[in-house]
C-alpha positions in Angstrom: -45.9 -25.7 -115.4 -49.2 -24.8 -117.3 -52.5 -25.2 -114.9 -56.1 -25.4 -116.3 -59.1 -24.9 -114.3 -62.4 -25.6 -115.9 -65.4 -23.2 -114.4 -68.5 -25.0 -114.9 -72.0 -22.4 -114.1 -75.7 -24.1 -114.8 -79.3 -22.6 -114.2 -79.9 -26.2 -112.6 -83.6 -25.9 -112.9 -85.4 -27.4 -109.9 -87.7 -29.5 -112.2 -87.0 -32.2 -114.0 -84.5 -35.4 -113.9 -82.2 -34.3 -111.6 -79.9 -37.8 -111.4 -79.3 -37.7 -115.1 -78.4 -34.0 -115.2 -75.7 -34.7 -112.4 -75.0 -37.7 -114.2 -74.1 -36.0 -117.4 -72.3 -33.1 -115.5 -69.9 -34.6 -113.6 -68.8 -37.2 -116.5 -67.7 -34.0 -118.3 -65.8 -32.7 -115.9 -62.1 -32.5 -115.4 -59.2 -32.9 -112.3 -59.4 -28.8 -111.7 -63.2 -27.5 -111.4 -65.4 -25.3 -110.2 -69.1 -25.8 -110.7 -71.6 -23.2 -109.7 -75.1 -24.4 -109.8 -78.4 -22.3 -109.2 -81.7 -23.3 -108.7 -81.0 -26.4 -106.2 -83.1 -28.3 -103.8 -82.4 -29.2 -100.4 -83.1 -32.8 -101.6 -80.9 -32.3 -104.4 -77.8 -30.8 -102.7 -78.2 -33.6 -100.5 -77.5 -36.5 -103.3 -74.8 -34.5 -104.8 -73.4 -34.3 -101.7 -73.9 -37.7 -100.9 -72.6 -39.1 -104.2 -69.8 -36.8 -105.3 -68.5 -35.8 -101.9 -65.2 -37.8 -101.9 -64.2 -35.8 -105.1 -65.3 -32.4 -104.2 -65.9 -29.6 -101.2 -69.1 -27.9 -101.5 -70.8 -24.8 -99.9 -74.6 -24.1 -100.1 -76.0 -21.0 -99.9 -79.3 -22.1 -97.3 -76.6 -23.5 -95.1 -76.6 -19.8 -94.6 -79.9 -19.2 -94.4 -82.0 -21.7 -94.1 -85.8 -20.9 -95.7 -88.4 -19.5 -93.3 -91.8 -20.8 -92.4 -93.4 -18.1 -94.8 -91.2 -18.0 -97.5 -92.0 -19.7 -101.1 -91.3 -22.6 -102.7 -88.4 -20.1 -104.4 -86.4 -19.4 -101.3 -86.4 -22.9 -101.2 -83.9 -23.1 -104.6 -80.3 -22.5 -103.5 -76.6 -22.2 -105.4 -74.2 -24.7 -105.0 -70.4 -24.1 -105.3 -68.1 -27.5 -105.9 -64.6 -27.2 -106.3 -62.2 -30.3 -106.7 -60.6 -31.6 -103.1 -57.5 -30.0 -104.4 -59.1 -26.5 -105.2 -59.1 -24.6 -101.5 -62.5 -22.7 -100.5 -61.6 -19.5 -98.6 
């Protein structure tokens, strides 16, 4: 049995029109994927989350760490990992 996994990375890009970026990303995507996006929001990781969570797991880097009181608006961006339900996380 042949298996294909499609490994999706984007710069994500804090700026700009967010919804139709996800919009266009996830209507390109296939049953076996792993997306790695950089640059994301809080706000951001939230509506993906919110939107595409029945289809996918996620992990989020500043659910690691979240941003302290004197850090910049750039420790603000985080990475996103989303794998298919069917693709385990370790």
């Amino acid at each position: 049995m042949k298996r294909k996994l499609q490994i999706i990375d984007w710069n994500f890009c804090w700026h700009g029109y967010n919804k139709k970026k996800l919009e266009f990303l996830f209507s390109i995507v296939e049953e076996n994927t792993c997306i790695m996006l950089q640059e994301v929001m809080p706000d951001v990781f939230d509506y993906i989350k919110n939107t595409y969570g029945d289809k996918y797991n996620f992990i989020y880097s500043l659910d690691y760490r979240e941003p302290g009181l004197f850090d910049t608006n750039a420790r603000k961006l985080g990475v996103v990992i989303a794998c298919s339900k069917n693709i385990k996380i370790l």
